[in-house]
VMD Tcl script that draws the C-alpha trace (Angstrom):
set ca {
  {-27.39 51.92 10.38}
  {-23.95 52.89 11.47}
  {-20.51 53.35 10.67}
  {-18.95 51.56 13.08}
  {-19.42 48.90 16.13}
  {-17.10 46.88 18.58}
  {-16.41 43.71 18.87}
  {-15.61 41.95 22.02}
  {-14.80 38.06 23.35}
  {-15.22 36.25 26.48}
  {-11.75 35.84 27.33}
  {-9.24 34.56 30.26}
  {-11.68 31.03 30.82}
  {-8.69 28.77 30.59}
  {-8.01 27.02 34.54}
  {-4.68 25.78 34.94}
  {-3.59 22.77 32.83}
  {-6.80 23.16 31.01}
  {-6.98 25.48 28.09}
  {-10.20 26.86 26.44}
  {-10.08 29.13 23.46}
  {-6.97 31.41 21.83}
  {-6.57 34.33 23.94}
  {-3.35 35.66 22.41}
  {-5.07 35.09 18.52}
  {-8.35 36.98 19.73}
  {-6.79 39.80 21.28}
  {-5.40 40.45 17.70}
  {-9.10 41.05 16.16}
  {-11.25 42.13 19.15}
  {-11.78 46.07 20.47}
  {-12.94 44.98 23.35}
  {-12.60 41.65 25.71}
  {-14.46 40.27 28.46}
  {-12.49 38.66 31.13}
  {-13.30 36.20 33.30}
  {-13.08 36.97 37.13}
  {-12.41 33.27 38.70}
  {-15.68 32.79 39.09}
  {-16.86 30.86 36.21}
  {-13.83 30.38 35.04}
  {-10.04 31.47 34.96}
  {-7.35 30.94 37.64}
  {-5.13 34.22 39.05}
  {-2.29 33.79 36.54}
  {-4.35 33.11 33.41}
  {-6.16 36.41 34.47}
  {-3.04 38.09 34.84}
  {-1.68 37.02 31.84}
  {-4.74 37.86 30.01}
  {-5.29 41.08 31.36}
  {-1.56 42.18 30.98}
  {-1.69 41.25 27.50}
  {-5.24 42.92 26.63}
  {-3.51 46.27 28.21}
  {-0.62 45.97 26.18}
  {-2.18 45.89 23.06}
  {-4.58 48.83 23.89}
  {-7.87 46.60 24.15}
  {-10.40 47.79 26.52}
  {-10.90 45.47 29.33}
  {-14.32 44.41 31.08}
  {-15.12 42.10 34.11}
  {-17.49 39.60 33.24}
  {-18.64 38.58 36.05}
  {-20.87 35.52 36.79}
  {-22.55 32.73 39.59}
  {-19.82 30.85 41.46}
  {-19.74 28.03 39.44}
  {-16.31 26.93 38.37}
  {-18.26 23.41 37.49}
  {-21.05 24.70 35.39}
  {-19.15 27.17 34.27}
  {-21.41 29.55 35.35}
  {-24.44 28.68 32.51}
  {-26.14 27.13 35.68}
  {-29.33 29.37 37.09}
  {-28.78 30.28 40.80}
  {-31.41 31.43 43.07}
  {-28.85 33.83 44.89}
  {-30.24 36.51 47.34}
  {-29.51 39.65 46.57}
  {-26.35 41.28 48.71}
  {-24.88 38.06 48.62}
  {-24.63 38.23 44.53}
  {-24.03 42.20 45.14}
  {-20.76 40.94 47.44}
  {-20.03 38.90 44.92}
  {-19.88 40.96 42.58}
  {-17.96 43.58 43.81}
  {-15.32 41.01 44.74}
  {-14.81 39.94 40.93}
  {-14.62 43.57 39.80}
  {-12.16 44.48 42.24}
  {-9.92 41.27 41.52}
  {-9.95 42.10 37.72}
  {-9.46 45.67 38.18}
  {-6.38 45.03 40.60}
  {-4.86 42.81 38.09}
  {-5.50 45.35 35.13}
  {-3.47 48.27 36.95}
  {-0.55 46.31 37.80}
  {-0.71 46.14 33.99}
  {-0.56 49.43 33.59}
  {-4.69 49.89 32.56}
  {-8.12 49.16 34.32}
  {-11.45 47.68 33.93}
  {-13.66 50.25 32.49}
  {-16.64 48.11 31.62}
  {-19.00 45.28 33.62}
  {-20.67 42.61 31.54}
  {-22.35 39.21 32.87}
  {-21.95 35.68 32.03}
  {-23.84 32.80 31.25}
  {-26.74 32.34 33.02}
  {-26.06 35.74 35.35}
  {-26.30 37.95 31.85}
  {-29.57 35.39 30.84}
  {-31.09 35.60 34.14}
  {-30.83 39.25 34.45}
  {-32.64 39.98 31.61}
  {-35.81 39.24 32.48}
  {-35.01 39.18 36.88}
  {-35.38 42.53 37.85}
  {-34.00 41.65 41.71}
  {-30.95 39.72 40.26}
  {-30.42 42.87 37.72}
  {-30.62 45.47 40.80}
  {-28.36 43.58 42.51}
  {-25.61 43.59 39.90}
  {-26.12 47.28 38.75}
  {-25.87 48.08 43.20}
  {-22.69 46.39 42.71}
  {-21.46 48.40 39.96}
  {-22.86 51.66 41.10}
  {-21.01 51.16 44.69}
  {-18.02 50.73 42.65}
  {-18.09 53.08 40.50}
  {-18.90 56.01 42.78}
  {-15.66 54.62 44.92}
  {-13.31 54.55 42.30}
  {-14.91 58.26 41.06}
  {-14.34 59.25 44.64}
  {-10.75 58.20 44.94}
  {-9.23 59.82 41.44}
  {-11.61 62.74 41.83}
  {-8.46 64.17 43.43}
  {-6.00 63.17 40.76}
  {-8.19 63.98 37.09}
  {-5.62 62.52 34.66}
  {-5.39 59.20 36.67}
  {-6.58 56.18 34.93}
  {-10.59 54.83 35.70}
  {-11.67 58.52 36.92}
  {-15.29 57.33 35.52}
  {-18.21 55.14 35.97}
  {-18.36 51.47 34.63}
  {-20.33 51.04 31.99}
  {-22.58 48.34 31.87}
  {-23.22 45.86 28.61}
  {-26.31 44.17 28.08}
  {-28.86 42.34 25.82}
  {-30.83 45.48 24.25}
  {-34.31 45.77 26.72}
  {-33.01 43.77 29.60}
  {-33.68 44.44 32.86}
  {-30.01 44.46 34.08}
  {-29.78 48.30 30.79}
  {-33.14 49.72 32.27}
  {-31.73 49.17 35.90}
  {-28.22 50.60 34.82}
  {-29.78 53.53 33.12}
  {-31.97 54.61 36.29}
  {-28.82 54.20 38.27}
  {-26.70 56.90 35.98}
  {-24.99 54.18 34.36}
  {-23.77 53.93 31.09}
  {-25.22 51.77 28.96}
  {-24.12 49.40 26.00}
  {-26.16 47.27 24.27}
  {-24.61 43.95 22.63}
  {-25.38 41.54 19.91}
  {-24.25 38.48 19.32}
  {-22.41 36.72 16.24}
  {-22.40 33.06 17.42}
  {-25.60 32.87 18.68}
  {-29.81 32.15 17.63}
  {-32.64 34.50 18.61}
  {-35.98 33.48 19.38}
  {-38.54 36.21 17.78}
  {-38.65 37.59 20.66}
  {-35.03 38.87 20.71}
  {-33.46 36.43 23.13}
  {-31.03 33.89 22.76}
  {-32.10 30.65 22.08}
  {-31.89 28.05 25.05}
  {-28.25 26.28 24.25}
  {-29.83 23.16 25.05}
  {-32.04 23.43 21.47}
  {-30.34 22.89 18.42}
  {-29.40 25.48 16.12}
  {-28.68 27.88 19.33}
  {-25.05 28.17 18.92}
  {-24.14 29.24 15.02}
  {-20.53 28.34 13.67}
  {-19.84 29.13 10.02}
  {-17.84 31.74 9.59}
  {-19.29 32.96 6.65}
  {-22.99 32.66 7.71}
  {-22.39 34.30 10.94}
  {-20.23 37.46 8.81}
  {-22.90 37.97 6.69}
  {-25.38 38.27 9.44}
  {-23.24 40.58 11.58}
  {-23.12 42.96 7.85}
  {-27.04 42.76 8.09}
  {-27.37 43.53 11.92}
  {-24.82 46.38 11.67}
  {-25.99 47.84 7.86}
  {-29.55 47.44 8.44}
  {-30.22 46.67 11.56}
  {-32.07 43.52 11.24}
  {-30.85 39.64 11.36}
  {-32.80 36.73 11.04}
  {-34.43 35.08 13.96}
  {-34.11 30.68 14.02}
  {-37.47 30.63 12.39}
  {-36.44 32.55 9.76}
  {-38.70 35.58 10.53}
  {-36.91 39.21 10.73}
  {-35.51 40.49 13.69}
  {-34.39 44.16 14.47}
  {-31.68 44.33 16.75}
  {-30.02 47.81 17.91}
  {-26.15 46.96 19.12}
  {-23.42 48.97 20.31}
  {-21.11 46.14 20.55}
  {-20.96 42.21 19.43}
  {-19.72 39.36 21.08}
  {-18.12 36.13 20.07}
  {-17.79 33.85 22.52}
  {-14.12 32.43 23.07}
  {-15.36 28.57 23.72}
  {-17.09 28.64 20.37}
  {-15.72 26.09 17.84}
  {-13.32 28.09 15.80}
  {-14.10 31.50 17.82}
  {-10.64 33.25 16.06}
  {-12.20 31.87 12.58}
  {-15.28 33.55 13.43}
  {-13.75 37.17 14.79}
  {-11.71 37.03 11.68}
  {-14.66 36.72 9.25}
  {-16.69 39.32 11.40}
  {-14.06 41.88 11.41}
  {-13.26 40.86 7.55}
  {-16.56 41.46 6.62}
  {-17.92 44.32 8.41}
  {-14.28 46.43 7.00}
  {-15.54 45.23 3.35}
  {-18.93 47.03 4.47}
  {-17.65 49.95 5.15}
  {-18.02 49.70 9.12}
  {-15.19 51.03 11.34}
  {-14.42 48.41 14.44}
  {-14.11 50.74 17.34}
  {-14.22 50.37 21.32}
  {-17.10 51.86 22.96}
  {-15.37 53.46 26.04}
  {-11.16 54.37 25.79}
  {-9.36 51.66 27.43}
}
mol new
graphics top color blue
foreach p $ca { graphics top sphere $p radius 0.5 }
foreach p [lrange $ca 0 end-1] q [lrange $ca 1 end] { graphics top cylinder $p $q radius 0.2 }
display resetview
C-alpha cells in the first residue's frame, strides 16, 4: 500500500544505575525515536545523552510524554483533571525540547506513553487536554521563529497516534498534524486496539514473526488480529518498543524485511 514508512522506538527510559534497552544500537535502525521526558522514565543526563546522540545521527526526535509515574512506569491509568495533565504536559515538551537544541536539533513531534497514549484513545477529555498542550506549544514556538524563517522548529508539532483515536480526531480539529502508528511488538484485539498487556500473547517477540507481519501491514495493509481474524490497519509510522525482549533484534528484522519488500524507511517530518 506504500512505498515507504518510519520506524520509531521508545527511547531514553534508562534512570540512573538502572539501564533498560540499547539506545546507542537502536538509534542505528530507527527514523524516528521517542524519548522519554522524566516522567515515566529517564533521568536529565540519560535524556541528554539520548537526545544529543539522536541529533547527531540525523534521527527525528519526539517527546513522549506520559502520567507521572516513575514507579509504574507510566502503564498505570490516572484519573488526572484536565489543566493539571495540560501543565504537565507542556512541562515535558519543553524539558525535551531544551535538551534537543543544546544538541544542536529540536523536538518536532509529540507522542504518548503507556497508559496516557491507551487512555487517550478512547477519553476524549484526557485527549483534549494533551492536544491543548501541544497546540499552546506549538503556536509559541511558531510565534517566536516567525521572525527568524530558517531557524530550527518554525512549525507545529505533530502529533502520533493509534489510527481513530480520540487524541488524531482532537489533533486534527486543532490544525494539527497528524500521524498514525502501528505497532511491531504488539497484539490487536479485532477491534484495532492493543491487547491488554496483562493477557497473554499481547506483547509479540520473534523477530521473524513480527517482520513478516510489519511486510503485510505495510504491503497490504492488513495484519492479523490475536484471534487470527484479518485486521486492516492504515500507518504512517511503526513502533518498537525499547523494553521489549530483544527490541534491536526486532528493529533489525523490521527494517531487514520491509528493504527486501521494496519499502523505503523514511521519517515522517525532517528532523
Amino acid at each position: 500500500m506504500t512505498s515507504h514508512i518510519d520506524l520509531n522506538a521508545d527511547l531514553g527510559e534508562s534512570f540512573g544505575h538502572w539501564r533498560l534497552g540499547d539506545d546507542e544500537a537502536m538509534l542505528s535502525v530507527v527514523t524516528s525515536a521517542n524519548i522519554a521526558c522524566g516522567f515515566h522514565a529517564g533521568d536529565a543526563l540519560t535524556l541528554q545523552r539520548t537526545c544529543a546522540s539522536a541529533v547527531a545521527r540525523g534521527i527525528v526526535v519526539g517527546a513522549q510524554v506520559g502520567y507521572r509515574d516513575l514507579a509504574g512506569f507510566g502503564r498505570r491509568r490516572m484519573d488526572v483533571p484536565s489543566d493539571e495533565l495540560t501543565a504537565d504536559v507542556l512541562y515535558q515538551v519543553g524539558a525535551l525540547d531544551g535538551l534537543c537544541r543544546v544538541a544542536g536539533g529540536r523536538v518536532a513531534y509529540v507522542k504518548p506513553h503507556g497508559a496516557l497514549y491507551n487512555t487517550c484513545v478512547s477519553d476524549r477529555r484526557q485527549a483534549e487536554a494533551v492536544i491543548a498542550a501541544v497546540s499552546l506549544w506549538s503556536r509559541g514556538v511558531t510565534s517566536r521563529y516567525a521572525v527568524e524563517p530558517d531557524s530550527v522548529g518554525a512549525s507545529p508539532l505533530a502529533v502520533v497516534g493509534l489510527p481513530g483515536s480520540e487524541l488524531l480526531t482532537c489533533a486534527e480539529e486543532a490544525g494539527l498534524p497528524i500521524v498514525r502508528e502501528a505497532f511491531a511488538d504488539r497484539a490487536y484485539t479485532p477491534e484495532g486496539h492493543l491487547v491488554d498487556r496483562s493477557l497473554s500473547g499481547a506483547v509479540l517477540t520473534d523477530p521473524d514473526q513480527i517482520a513478516a507481519r510489519m511486510v503485510s501491514l505495510v504491503t497490504t495493509g492488513e495484519i492479523a488480529a490475536i484471534d487470527g481474524s484479518a485486521l486492516t490497519i492504515e500507518a504512517d509510522t511503526i513502533c518498537v518498543h525499547g523494553d521489549t525482549p530483544d527490541a534491536v533484534a526486532i528493529a533489525r528484522a523490521v527494517r531487514a524485511a520491509l528493504a527486501t519488500a521494496g519499502v523505503e524507511l523514511a521519517p515522517f517530518v525532517s528532523p
